[in-house]
N, C-alpha and C positions, 0 to 999 in steps of 0.2 A: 858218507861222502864228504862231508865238511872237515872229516878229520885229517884229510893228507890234498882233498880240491884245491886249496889256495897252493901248495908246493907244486903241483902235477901242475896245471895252470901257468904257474910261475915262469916253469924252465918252457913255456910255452912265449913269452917273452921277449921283443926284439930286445939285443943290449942296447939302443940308442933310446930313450924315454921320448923322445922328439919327433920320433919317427912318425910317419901320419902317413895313413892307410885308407884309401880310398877320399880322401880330405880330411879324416878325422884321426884323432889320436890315437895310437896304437893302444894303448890301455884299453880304452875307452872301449873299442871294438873285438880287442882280446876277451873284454870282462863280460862285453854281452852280449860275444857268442859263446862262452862258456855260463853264464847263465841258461842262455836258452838252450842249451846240452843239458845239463842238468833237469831244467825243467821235461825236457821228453825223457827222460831217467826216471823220473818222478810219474810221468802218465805210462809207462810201461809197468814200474812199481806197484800203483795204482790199481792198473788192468787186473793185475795176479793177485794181486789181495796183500800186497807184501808190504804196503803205506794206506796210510786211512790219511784222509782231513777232513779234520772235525769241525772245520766251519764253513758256512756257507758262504762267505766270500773268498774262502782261501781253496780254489778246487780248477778242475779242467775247465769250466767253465769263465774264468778269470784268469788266464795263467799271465797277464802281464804284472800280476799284483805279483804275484813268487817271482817273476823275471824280475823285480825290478827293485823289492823288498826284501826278496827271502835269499837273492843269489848275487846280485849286481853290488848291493850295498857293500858285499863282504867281499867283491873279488876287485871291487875299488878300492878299499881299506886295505885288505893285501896288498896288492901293488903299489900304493902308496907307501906301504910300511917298506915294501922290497925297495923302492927306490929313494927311501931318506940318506943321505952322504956317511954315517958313520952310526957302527954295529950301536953306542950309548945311546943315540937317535933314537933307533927303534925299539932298546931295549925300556926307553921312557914313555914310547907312544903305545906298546903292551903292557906294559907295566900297567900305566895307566887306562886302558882297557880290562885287565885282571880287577882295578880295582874301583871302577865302576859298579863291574858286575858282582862285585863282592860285595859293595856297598847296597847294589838291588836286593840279591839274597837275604843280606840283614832287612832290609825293608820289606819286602814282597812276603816270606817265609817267616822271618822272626817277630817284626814287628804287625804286621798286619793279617800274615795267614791266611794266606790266598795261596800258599804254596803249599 
């Protein structure tokens, strides 16, 4: 789902960034009703046996933690990335996301081996 949610999402989108929807920012309410789409994705998935979670705070029983951690985080980071003014913008603010998580890998996996 993560792999094409933030594009599908996206064109979901007013083009005005200002816009405000019900008094709140249209992102803002784009991002966590597509959160909480995702999360009943996730308890149907669940139902059928086709997702596990493997901790006990991360399940049906807490889904404001996924709402708000596992899907919101990432469909606000999107959107924000979709509305920085020019393509070098954003290709510096993923860039520097690739290399965070590159730099975790070396940490997490090579250095410490937890992965």
């Amino acid at each position: 789902m993560f792999a094409i949610a933030g594009i599908v999402v996206g064109k979901f989108l007013p083009k005005d960034p200002a816009l405000r929807v019900l008094g709140l920012p249209n992102r803002f309410v784009v991002a966590l009703a597509a959160s909480i789409f995702c999360v009943i994705v996730e308890f149907f998935l669940n139902a059928v046996g086709a997702l596990t979670w493997d901790y006990w705070w991360w399940n049906a029983r807490m889904p404001w933690l996924i709402v708000v951690f596992g899907y919101f985080t990432f469909f606000a980071v999107a959107f924000w990335v979709h509305d920085l003014p020019t393509i070098r913008r954003k290709v510096k603010v993923v860039g520097g996301l690739y290399a965070f998580d590159a730099a975790c890998l070396v940490l997490f996996a090579g250095v410490l081996g937890w992965i």
